[in-house]
Structure formats: structure tokens, C-alpha cells
CHARMM-style PDB file with segment names, atoms N, HN, CA, C and O in Angstrom:
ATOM      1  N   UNK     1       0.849  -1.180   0.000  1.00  0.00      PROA
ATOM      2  CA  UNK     1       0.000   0.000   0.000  1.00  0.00      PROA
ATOM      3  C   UNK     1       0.889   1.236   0.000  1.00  0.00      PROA
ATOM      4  O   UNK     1       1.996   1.144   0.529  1.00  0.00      PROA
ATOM      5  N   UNK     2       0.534   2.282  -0.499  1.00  0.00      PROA
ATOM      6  HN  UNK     2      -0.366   2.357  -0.929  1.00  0.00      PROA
ATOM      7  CA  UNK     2       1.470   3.436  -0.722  1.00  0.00      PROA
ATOM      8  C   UNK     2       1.291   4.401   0.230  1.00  0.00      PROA
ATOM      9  O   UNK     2       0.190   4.817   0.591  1.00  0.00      PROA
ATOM     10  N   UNK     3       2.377   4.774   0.651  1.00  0.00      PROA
ATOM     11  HN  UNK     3       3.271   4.437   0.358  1.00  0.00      PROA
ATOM     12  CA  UNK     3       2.820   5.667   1.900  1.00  0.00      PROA
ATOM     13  C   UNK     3       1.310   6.659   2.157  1.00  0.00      PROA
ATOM     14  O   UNK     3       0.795   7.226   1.194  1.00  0.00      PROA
ATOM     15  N   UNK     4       0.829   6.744   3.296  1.00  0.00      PROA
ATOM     16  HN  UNK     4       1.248   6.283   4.078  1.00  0.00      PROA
ATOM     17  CA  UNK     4      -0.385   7.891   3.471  1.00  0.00      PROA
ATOM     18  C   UNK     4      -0.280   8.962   2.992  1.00  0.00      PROA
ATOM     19  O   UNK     4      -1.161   9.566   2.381  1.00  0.00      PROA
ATOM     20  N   UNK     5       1.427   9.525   3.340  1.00  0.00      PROA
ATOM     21  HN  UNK     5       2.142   9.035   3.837  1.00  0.00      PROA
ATOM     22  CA  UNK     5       1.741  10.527   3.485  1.00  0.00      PROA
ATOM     23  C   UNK     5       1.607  11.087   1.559  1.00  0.00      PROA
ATOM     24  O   UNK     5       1.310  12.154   1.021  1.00  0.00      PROA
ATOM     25  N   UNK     6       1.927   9.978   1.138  1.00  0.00      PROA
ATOM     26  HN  UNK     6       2.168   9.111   1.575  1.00  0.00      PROA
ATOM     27  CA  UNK     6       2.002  10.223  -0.642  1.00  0.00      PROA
ATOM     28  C   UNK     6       0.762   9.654  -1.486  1.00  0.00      PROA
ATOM     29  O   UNK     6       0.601   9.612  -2.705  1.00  0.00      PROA
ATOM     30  N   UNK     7      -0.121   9.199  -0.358  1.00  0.00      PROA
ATOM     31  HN  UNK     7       0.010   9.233   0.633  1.00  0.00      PROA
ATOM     32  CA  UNK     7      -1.073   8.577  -1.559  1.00  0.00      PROA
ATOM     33  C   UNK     7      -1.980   9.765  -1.249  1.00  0.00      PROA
ATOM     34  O   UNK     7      -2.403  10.443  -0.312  1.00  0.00      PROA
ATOM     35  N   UNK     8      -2.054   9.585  -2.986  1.00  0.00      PROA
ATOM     36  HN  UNK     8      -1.710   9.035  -3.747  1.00  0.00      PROA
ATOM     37  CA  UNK     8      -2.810  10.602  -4.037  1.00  0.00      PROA
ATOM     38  C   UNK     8      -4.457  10.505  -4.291  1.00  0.00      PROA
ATOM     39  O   UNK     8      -5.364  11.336  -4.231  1.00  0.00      PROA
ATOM     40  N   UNK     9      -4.394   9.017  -4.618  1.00  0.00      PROA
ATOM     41  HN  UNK     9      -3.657   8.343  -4.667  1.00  0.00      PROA
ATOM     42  CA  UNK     9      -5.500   8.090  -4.913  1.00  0.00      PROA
ATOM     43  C   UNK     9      -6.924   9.122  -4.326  1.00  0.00      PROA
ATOM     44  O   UNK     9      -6.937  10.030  -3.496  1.00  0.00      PROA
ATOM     45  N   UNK    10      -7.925   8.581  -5.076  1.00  0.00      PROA
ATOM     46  HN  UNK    10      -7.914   7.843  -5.750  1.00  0.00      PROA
ATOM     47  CA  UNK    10      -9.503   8.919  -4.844  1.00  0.00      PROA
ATOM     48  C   UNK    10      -9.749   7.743  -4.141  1.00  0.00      PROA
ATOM     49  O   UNK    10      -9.327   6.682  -4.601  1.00  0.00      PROA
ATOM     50  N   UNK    11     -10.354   7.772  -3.122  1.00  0.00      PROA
ATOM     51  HN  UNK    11     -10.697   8.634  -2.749  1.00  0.00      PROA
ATOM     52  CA  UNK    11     -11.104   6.357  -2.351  1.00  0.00      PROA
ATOM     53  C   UNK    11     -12.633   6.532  -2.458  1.00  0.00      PROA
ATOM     54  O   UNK    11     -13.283   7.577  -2.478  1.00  0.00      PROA
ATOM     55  N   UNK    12     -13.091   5.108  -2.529  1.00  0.00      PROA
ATOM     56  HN  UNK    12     -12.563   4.259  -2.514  1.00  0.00      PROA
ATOM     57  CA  UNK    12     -14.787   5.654  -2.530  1.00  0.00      PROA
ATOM     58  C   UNK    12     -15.410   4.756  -0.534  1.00  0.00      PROA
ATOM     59  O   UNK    12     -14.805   3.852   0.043  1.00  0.00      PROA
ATOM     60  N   UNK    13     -16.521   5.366  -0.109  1.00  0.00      PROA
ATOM     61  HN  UNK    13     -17.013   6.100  -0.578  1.00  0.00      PROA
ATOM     62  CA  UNK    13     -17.017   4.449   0.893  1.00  0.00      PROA
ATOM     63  C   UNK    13     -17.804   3.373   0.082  1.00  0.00      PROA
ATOM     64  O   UNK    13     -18.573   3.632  -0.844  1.00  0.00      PROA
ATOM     65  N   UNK    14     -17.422   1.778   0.692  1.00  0.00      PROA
ATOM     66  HN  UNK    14     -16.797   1.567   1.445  1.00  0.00      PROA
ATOM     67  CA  UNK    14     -18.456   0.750   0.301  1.00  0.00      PROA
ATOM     68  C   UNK    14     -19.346   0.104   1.149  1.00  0.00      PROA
ATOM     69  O   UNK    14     -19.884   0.804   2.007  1.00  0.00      PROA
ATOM     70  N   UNK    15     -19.533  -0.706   1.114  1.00  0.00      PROA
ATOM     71  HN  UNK    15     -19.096  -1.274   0.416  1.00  0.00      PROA
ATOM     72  CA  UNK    15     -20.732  -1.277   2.135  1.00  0.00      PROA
ATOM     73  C   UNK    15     -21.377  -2.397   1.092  1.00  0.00      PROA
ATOM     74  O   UNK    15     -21.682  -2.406  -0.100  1.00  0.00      PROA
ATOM     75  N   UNK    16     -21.430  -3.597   2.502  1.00  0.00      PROA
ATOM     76  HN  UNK    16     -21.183  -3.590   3.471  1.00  0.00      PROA
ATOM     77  CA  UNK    16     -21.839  -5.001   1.831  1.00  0.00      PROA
ATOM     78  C   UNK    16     -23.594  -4.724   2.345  1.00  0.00      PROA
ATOM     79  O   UNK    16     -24.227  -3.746   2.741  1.00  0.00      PROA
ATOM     80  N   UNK    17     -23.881  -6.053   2.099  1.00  0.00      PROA
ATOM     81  HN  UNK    17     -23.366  -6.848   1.777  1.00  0.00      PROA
ATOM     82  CA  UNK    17     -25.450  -6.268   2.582  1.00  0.00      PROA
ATOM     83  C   UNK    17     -25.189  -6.257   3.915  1.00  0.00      PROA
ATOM     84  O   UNK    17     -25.818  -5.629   4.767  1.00  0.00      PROA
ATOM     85  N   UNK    18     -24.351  -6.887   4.062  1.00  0.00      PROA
ATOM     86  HN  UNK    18     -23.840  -7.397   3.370  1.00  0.00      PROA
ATOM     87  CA  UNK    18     -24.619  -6.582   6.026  1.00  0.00      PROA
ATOM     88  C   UNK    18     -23.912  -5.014   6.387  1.00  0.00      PROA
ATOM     89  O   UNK    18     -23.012  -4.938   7.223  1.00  0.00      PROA
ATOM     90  N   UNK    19     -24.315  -4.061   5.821  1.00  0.00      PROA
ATOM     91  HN  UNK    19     -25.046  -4.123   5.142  1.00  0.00      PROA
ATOM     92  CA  UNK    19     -24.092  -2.947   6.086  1.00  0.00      PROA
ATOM     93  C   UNK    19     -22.568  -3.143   7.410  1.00  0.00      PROA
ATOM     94  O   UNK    19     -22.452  -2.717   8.559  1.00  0.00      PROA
ATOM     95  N   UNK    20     -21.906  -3.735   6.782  1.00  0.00      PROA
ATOM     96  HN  UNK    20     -22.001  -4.081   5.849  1.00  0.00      PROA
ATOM     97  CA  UNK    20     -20.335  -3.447   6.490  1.00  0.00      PROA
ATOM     98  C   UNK    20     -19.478  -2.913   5.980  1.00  0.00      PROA
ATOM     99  O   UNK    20     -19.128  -3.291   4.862  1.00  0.00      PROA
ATOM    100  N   UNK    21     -18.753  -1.711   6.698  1.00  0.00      PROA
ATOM    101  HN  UNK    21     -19.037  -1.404   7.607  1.00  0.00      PROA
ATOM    102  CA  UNK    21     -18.177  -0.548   5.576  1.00  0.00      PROA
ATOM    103  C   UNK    21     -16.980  -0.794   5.227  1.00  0.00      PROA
ATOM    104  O   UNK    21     -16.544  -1.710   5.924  1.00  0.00      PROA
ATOM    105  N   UNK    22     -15.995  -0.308   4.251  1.00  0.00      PROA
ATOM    106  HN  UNK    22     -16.350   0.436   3.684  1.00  0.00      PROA
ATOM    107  CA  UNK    22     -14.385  -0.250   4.029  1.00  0.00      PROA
ATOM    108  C   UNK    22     -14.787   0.987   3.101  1.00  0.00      PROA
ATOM    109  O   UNK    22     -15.799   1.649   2.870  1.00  0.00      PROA
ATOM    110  N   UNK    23     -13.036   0.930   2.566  1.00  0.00      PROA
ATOM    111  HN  UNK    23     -12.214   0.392   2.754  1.00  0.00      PROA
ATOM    112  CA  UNK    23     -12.456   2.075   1.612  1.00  0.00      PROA
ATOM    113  C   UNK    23     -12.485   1.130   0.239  1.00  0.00      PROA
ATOM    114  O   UNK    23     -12.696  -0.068   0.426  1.00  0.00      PROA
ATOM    115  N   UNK    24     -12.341   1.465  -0.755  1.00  0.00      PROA
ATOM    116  HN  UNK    24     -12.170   2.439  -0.906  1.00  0.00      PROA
ATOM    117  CA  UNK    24     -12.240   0.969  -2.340  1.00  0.00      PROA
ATOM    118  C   UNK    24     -11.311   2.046  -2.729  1.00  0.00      PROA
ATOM    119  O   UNK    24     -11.655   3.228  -2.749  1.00  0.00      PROA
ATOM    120  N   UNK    25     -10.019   1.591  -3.069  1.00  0.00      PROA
ATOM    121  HN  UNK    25      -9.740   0.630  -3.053  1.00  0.00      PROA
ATOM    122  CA  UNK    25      -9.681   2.818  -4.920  1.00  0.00      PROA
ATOM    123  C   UNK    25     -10.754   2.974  -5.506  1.00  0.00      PROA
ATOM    124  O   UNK    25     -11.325   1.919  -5.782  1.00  0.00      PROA
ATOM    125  N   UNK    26     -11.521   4.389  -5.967  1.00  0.00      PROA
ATOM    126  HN  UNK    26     -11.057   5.247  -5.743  1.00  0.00      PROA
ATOM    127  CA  UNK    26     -12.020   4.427  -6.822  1.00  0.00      PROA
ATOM    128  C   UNK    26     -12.191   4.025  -8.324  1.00  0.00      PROA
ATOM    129  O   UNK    26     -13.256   3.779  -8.890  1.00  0.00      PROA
ATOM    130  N   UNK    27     -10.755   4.004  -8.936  1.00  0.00      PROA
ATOM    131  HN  UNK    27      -9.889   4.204  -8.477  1.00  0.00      PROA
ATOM    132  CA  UNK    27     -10.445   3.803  -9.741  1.00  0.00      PROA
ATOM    133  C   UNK    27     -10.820   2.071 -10.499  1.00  0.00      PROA
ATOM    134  O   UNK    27     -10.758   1.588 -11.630  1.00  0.00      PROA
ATOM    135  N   UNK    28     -11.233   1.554  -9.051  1.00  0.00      PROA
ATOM    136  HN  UNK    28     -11.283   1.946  -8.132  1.00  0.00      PROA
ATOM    137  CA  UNK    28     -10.826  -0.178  -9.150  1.00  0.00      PROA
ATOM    138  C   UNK    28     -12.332  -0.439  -9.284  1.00  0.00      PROA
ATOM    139  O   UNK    28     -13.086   0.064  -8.451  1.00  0.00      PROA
ATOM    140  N   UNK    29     -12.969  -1.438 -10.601  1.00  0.00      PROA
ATOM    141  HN  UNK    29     -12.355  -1.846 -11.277  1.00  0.00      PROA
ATOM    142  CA  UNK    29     -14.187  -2.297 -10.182  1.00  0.00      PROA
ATOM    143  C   UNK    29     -14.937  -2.857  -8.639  1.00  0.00      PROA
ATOM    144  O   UNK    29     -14.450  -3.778  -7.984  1.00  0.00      PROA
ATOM    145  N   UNK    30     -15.965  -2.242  -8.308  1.00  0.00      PROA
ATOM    146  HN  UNK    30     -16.361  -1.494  -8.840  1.00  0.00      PROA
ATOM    147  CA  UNK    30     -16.344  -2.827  -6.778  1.00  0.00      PROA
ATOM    148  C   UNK    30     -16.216  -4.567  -6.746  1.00  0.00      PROA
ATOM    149  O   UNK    30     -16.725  -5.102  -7.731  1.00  0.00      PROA
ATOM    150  N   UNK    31     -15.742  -5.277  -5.970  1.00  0.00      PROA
ATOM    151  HN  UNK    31     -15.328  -4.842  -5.170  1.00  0.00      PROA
ATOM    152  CA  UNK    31     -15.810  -6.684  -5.410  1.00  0.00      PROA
ATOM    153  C   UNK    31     -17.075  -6.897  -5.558  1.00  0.00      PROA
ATOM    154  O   UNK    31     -17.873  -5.992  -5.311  1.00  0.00      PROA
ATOM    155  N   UNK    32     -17.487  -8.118  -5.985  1.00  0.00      PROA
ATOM    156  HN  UNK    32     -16.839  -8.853  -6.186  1.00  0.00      PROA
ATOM    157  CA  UNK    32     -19.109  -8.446  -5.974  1.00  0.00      PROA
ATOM    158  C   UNK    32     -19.203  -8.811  -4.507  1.00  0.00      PROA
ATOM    159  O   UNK    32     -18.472  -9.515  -3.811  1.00  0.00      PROA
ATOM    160  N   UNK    33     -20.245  -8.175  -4.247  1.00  0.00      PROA
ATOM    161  HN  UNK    33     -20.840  -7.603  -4.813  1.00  0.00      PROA
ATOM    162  CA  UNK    33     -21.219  -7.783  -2.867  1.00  0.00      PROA
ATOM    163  C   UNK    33     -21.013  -6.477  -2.312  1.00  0.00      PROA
ATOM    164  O   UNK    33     -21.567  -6.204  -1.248  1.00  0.00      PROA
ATOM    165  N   UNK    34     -20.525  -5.910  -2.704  1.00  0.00      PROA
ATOM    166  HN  UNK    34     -20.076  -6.132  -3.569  1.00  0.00      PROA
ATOM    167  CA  UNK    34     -19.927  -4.253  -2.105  1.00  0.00      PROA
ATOM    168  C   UNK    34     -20.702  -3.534  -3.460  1.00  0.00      PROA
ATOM    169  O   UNK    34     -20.770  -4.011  -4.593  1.00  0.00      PROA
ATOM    170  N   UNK    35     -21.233  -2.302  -2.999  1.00  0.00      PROA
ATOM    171  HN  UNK    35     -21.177  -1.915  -2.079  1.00  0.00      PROA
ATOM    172  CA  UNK    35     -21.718  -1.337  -3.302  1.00  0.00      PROA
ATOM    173  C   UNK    35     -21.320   0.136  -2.492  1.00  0.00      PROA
ATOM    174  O   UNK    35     -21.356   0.283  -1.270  1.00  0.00      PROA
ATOM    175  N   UNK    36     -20.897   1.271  -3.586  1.00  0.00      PROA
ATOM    176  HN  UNK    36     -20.867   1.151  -4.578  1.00  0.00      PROA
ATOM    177  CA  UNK    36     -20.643   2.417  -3.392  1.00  0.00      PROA
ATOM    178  C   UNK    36     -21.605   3.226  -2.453  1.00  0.00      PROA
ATOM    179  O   UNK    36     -22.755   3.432  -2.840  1.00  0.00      PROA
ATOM    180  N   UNK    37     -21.047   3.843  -0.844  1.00  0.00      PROA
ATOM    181  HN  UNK    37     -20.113   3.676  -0.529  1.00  0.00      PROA
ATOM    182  CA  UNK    37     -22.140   4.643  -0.483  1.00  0.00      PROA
ATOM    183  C   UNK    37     -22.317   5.935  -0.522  1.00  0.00      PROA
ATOM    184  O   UNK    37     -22.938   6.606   0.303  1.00  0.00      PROA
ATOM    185  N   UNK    38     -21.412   6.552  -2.121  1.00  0.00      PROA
ATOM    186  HN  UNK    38     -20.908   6.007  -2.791  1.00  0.00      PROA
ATOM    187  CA  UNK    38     -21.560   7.853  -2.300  1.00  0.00      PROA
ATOM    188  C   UNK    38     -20.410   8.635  -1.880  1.00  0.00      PROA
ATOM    189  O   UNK    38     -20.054   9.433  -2.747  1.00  0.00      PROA
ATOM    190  N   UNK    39     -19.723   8.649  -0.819  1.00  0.00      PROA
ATOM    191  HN  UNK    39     -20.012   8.001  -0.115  1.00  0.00      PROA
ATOM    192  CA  UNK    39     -18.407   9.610  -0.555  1.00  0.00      PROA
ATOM    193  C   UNK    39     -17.281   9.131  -1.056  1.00  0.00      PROA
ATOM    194  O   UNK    39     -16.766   8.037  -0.830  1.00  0.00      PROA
ATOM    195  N   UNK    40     -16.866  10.103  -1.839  1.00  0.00      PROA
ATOM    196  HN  UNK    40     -17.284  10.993  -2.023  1.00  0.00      PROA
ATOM    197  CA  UNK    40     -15.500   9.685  -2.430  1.00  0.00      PROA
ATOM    198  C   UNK    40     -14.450  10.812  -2.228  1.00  0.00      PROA
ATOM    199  O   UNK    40     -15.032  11.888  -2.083  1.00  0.00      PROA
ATOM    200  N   UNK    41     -13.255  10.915  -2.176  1.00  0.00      PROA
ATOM    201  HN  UNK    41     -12.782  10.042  -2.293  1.00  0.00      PROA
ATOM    202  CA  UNK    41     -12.225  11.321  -1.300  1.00  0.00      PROA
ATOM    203  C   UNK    41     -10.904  10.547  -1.568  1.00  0.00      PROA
ATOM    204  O   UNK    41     -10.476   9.707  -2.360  1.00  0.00      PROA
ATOM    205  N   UNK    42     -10.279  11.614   0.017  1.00  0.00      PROA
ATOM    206  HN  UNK    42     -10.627  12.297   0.660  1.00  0.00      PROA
ATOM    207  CA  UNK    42      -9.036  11.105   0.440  1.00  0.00      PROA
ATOM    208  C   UNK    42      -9.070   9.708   1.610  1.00  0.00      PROA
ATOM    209  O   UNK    42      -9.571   9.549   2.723  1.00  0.00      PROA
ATOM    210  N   UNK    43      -8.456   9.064   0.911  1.00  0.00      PROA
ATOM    211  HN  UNK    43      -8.048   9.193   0.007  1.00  0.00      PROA
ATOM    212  CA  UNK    43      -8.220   8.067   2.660  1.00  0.00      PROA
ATOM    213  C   UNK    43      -8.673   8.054   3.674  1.00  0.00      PROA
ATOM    214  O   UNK    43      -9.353   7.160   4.179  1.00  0.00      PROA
ATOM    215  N   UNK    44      -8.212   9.505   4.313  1.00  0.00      PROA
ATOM    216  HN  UNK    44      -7.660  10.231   3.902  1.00  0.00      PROA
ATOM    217  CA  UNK    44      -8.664   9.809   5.450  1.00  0.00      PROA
ATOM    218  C   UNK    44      -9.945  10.455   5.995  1.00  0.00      PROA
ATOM    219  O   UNK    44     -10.466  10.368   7.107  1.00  0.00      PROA
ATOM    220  N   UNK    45     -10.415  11.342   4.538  1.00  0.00      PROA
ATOM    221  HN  UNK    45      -9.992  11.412   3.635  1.00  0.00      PROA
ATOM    222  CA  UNK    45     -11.511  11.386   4.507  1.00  0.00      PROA
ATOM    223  C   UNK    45     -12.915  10.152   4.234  1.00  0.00      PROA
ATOM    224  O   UNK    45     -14.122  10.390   4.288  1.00  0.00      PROA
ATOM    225  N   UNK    46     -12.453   9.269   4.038  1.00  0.00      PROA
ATOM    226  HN  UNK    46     -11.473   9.076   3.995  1.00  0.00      PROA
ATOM    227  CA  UNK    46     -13.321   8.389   3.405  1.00  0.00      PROA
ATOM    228  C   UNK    46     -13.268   7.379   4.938  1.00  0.00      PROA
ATOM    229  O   UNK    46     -14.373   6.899   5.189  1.00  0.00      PROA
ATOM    230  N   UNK    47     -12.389   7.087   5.747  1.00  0.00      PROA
ATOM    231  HN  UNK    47     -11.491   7.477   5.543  1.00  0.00      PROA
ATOM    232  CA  UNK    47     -12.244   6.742   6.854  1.00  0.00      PROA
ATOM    233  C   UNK    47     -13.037   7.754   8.218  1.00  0.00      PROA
ATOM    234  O   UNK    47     -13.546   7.346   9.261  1.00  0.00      PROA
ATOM    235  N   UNK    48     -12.907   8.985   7.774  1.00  0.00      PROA
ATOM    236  HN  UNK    48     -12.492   9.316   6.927  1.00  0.00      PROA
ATOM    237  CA  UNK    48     -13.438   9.971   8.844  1.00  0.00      PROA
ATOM    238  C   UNK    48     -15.168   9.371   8.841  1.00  0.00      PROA
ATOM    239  O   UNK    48     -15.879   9.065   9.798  1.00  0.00      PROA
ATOM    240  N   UNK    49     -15.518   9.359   7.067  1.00  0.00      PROA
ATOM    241  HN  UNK    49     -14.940   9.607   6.290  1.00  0.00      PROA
ATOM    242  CA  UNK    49     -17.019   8.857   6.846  1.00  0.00      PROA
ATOM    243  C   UNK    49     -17.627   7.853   7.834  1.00  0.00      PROA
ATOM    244  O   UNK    49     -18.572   7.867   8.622  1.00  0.00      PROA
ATOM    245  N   UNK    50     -16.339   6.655   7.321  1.00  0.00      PROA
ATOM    246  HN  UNK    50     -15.571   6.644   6.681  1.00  0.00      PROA
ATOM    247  CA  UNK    50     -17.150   5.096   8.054  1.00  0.00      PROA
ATOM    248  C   UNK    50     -17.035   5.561   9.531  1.00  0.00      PROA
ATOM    249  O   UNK    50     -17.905   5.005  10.201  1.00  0.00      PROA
ATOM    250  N   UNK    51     -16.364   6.276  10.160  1.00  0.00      PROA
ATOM    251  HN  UNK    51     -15.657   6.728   9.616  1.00  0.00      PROA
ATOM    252  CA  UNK    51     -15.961   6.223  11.548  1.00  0.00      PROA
ATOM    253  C   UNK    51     -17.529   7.495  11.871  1.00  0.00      PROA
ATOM    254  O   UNK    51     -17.637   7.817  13.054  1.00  0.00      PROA
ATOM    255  N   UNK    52     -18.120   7.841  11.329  1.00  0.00      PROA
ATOM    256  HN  UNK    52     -18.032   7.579  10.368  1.00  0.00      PROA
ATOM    257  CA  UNK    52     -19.039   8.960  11.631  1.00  0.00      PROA
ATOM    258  C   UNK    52     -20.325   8.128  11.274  1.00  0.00      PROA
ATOM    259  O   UNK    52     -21.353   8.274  11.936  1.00  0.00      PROA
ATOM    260  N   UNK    53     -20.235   7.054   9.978  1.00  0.00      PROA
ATOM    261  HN  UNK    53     -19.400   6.936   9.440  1.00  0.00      PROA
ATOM    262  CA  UNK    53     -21.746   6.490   9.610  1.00  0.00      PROA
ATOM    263  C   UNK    53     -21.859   5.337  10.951  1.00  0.00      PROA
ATOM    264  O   UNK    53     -22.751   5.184  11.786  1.00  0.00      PROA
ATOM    265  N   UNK    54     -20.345   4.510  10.715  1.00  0.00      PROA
ATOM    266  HN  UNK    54     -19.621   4.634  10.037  1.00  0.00      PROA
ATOM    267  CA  UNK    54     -21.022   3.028  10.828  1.00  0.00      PROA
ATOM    268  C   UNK    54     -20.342   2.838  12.895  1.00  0.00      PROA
ATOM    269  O   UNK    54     -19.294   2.446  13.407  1.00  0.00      PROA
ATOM    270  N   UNK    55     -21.785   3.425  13.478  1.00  0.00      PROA
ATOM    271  HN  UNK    55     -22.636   3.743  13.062  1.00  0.00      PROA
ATOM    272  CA  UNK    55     -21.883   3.611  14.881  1.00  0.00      PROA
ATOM    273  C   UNK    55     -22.117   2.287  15.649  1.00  0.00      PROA
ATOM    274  O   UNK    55     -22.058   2.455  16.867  1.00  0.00      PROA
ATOM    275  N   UNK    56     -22.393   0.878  15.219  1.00  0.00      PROA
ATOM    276  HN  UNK    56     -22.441   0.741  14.230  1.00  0.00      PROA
ATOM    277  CA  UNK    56     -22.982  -0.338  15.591  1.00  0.00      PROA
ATOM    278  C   UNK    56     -22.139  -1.670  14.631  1.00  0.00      PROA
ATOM    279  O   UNK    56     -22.587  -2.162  13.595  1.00  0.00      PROA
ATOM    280  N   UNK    57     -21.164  -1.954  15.139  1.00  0.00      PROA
ATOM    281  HN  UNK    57     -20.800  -1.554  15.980  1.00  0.00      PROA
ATOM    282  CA  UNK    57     -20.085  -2.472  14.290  1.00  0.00      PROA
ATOM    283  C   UNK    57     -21.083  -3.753  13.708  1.00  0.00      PROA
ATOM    284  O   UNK    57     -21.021  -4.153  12.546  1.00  0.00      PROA
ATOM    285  N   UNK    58     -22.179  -4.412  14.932  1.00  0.00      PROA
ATOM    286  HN  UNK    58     -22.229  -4.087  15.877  1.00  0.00      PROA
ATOM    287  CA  UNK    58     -22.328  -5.687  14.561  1.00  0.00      PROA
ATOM    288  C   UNK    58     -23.310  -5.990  13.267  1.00  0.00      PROA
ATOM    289  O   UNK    58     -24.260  -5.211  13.192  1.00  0.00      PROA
ATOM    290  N   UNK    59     -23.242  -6.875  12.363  1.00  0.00      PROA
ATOM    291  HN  UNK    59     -22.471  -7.509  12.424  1.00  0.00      PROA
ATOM    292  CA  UNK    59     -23.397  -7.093  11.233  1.00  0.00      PROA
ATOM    293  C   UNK    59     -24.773  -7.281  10.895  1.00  0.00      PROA
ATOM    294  O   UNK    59     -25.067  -8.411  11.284  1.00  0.00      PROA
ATOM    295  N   UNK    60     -25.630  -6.805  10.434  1.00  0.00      PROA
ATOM    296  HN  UNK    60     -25.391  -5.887  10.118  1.00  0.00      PROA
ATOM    297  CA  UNK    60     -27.236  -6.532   9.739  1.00  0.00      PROA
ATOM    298  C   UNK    60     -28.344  -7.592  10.501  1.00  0.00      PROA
ATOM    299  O   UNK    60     -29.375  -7.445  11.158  1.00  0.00      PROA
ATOM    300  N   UNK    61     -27.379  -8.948   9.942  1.00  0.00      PROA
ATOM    301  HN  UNK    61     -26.542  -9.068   9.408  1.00  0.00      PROA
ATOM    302  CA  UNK    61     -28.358  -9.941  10.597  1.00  0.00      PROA
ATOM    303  C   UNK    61     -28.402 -10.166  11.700  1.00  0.00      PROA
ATOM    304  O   UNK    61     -29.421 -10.576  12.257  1.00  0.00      PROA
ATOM    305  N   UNK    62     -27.094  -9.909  12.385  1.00  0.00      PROA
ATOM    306  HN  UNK    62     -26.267  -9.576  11.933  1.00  0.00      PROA
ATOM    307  CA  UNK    62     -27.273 -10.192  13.806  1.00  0.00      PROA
ATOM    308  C   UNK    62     -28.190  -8.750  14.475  1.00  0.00      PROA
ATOM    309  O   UNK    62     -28.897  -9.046  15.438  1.00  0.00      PROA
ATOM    310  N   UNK    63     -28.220  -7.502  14.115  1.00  0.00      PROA
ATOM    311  HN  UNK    63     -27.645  -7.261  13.333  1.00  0.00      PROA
ATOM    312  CA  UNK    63     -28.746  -7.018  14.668  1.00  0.00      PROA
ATOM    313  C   UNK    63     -30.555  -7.620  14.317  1.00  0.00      PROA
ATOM    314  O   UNK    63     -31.444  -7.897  15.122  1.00  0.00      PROA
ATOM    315  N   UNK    64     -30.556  -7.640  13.280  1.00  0.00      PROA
ATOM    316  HN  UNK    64     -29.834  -7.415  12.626  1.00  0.00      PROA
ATOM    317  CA  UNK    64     -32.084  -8.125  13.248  1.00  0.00      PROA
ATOM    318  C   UNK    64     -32.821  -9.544  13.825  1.00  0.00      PROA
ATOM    319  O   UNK    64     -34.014  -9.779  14.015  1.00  0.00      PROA
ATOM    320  N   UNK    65     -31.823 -10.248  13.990  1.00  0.00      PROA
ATOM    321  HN  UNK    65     -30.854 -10.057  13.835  1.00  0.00      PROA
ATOM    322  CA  UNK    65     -32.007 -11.532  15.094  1.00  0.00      PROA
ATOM    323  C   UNK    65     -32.063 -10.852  16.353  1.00  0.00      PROA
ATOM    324  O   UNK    65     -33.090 -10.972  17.020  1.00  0.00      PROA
ATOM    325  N   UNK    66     -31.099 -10.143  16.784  1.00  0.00      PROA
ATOM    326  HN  UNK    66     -30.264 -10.045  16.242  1.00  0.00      PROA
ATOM    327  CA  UNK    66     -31.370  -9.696  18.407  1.00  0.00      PROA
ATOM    328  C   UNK    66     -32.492  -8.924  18.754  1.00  0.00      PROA
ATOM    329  O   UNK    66     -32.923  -8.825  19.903  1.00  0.00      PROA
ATOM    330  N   UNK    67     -33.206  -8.099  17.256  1.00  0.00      PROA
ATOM    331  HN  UNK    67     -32.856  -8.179  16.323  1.00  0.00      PROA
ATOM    332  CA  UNK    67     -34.368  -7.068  17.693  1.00  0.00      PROA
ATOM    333  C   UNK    67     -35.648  -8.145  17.927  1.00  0.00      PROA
ATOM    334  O   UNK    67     -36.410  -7.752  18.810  1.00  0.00      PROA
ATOM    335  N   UNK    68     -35.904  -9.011  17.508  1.00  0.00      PROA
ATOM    336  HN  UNK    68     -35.285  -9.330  16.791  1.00  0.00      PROA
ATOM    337  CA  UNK    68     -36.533 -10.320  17.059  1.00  0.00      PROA
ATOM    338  C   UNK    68     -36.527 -10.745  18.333  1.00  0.00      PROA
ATOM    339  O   UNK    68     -37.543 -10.903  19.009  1.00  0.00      PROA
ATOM    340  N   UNK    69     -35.372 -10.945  18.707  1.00  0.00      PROA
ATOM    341  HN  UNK    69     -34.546 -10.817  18.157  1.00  0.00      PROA
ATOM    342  CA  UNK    69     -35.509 -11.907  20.329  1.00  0.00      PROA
ATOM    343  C   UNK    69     -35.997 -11.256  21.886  1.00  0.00      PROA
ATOM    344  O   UNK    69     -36.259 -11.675  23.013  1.00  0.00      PROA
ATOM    345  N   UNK    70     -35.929  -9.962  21.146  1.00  0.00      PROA
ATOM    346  HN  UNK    70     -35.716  -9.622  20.231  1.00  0.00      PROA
ATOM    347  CA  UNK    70     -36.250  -8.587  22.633  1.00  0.00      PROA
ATOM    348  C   UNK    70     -37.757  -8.382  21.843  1.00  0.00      PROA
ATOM    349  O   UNK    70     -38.455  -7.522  22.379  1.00  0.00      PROA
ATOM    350  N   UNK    71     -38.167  -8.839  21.024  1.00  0.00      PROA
ATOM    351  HN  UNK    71     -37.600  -9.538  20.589  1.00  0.00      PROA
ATOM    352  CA  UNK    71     -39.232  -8.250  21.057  1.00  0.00      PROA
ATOM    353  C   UNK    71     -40.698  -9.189  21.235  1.00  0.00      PROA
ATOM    354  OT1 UNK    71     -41.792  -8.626  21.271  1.00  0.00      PROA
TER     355      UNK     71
END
């Protein structure tokens, strides 16, 4: 991976079905199951994103099994 300090690169935010986030190169085809969630950027900006969206680390289904069992 290329130095922070020097990477240039556009990053996009992704996100799987289990509303699981990372970074993508923009530049690069999405991985099948990842979809773009619109912010695209620097690194660190695109990291500032997931760290501001994704507040509930645990993964889609498990939250919807646990709402299921409290309710």
C-alpha cells in the first residue's frame, strides 16, 4: 500500500449487505457484494465517513435476530 503521506489516490465508501463498511480505490471495479455509499475522497476522509456512519459495528443480521428476540 502506498505511503499515506504520498497517496494521491480517490477512495470511494463501500458497504456489503450486512451494512459493512471499508475504503475501495475508486479507480478499481467494486468486489461483488460491495456497493458504493456515495463519498468519495481522500483516505482519510473516506475513513473519517465510516468512523461517523457506521456507529454499531455488529453485522445486519445479527442485529435483526437480536431485535426479534427482545421483542
Amino acid at each position: 500500500m502506498a505511503d499515506e503521506q504520498t497517496d494521491d489516490r480517490v477512495y470511494r465508501v463501500v458497504l456489503n449487505d450486512e451494512e459493512q463498511y471499508s475504503i475501495w480505490a475508486a479507480d478499481r471495479d467494486l468486489p461483488a457484494g460491495w456497493h458504493a455509499e456515495g463519498t468519495e475522497g481522500t483516505r482519510q476522509e473516506c475513513l473519517d465517513r465510516i468512523e461517523e456512519v457506521w456507529t454499531d459495528l455488529r453485522p445486519a443480521s445479527l442485529r435483526r435476530r437480536m431485535e426479534q428476540a427482545t421483542a
